[in-house]
Wavefront OBJ file of the C-alpha trace (Angstrom):
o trace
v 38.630 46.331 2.233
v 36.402 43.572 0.700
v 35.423 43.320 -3.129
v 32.196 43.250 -3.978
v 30.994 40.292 -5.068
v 29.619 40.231 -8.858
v 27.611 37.098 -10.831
v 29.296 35.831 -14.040
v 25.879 34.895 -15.691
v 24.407 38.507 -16.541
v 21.567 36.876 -19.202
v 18.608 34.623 -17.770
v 18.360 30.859 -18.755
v 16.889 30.048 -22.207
v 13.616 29.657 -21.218
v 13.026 26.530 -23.551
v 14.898 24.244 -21.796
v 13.550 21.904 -19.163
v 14.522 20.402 -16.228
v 14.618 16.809 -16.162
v 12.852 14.971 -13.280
v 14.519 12.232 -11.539
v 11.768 9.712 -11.156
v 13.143 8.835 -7.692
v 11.566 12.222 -7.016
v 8.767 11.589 -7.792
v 6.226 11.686 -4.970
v 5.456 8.093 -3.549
v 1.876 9.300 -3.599
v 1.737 9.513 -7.162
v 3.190 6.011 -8.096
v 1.115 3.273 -9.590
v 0.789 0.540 -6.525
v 2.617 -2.506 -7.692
v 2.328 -5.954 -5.862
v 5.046 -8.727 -4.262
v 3.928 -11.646 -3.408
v 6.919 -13.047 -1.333
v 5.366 -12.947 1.882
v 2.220 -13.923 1.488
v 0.713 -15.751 4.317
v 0.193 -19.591 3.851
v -1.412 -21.045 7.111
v -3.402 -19.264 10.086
v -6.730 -17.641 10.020
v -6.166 -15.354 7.092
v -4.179 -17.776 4.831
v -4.464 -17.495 1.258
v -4.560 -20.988 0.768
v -8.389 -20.465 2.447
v -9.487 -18.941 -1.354
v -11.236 -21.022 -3.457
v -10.089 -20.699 -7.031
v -13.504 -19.760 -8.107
v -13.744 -16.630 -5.983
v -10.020 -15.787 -6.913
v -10.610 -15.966 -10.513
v -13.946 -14.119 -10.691
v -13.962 -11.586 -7.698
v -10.429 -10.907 -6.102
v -8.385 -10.759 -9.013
v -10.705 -8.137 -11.470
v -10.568 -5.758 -8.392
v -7.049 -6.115 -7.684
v -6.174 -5.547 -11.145
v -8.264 -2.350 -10.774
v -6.193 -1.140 -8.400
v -3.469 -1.043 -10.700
v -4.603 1.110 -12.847
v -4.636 3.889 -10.021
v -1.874 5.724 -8.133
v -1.589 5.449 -4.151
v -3.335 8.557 -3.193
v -6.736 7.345 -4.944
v -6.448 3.849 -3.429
v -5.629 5.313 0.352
v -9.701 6.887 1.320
v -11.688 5.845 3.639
v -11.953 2.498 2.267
v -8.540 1.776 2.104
v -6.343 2.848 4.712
v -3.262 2.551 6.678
v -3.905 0.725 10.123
v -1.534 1.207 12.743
v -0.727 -2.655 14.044
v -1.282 -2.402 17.704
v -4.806 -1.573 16.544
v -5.769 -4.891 14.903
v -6.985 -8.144 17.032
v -4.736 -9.865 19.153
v -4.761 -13.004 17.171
v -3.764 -10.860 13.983
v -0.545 -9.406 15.840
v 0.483 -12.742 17.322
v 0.271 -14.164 13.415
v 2.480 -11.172 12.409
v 5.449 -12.208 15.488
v 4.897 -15.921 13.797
v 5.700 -15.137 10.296
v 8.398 -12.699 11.073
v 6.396 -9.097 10.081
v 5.841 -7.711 13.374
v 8.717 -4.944 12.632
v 6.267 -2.831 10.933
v 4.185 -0.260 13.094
v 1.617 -0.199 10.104
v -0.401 -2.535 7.356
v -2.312 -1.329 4.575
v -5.807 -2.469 4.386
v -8.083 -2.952 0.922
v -11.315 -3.024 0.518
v -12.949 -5.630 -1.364
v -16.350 -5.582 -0.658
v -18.217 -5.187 2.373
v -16.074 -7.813 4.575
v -13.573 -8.571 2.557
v -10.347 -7.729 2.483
v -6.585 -7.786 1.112
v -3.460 -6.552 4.257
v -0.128 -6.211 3.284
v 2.751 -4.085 4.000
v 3.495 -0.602 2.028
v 7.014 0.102 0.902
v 7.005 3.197 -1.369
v 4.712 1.899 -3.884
v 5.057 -1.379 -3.115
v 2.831 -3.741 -1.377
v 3.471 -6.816 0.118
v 0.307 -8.529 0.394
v -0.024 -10.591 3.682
v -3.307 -11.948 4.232
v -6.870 -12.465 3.072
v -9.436 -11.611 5.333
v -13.069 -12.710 3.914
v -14.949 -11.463 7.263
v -13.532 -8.111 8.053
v -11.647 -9.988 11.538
v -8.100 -8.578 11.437
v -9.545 -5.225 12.011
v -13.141 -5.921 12.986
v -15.754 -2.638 12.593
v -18.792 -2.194 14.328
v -19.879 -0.528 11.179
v -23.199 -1.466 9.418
v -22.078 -3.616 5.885
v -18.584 -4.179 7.445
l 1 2 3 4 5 6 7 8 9 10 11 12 13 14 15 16 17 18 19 20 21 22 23 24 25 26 27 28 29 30 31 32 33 34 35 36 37 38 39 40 41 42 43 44 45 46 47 48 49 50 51 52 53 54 55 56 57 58 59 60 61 62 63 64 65 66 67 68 69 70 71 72 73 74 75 76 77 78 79 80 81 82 83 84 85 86 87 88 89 90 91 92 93 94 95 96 97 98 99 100 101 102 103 104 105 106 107 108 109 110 111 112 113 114 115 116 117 118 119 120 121 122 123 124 125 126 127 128 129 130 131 132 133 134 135 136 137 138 139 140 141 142 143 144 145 146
């Protein structure tokens, strides 16, 4: 014959108490996007060293810190967006096998302006900007304004 089994706790919780949140829990959507620079790309068609200074300083770097000021799922829309790499241009994937990044299935993609834009790779909240494409090439649109 088995005993039935009976809980030790007969009173509820104090309902006053809260649970603490681990924030390793906390959904990667929801984290402010942070930026590493480590692997940005140098030489090739989409080399950083292409910016001039002027346009850093007065476009590029207002809007990117304007992005972090938001959390991931704002900045991922229709404007920016995840691009699977066997969809960009030829050229853009051969770059990727020359620097060593062509272990990653996708890039993240940010708009800019109508052209331009910033790639890099996502890890959690994390991106690790790549390129800087003024012309819209790595991932050319036949959209008007693109």
């Amino acid at each position: 014959m088995t005993k039935k089994k009976i809980p030790i706790a007969i009173i509820s919780p104090d309902a006053r108490k809260k649970a603490r949140v681990d924030d390793k829990l906390i959904a990667e959507k929801d984290n402010i996007i942070s930026w590493h620079i480590g692997s940005i790309d140098l030489d090739g068609d989409w080399a950083w060293s292409n910016v001039d200074s002027g346009n850093f300083i007065s476009e590029i770097l207002p809007k990117v810190k304007n992005f972090e000021t938001m959390q991931w799922s704002e900045i991922l829309n229709r404007n920016n967006h995840e691009i699977q790499v066997s969809q960009i241009c030829r050229d853009a994937q051969k770059r990727l096998a020359e620097i060593k990044k062509d272990d990653t299935e996708t890039l993240i993609s940010l708009r800019l302006s109508g052209k331009e834009r910033i790639w890099g790779i996502r890890y959690k909240n994390i991106l690790k900007i790549i390129w800087w494409d003024p012309n819209h090439s790595v991932y050319p649109s036949d959209k008007k304004h693109t």
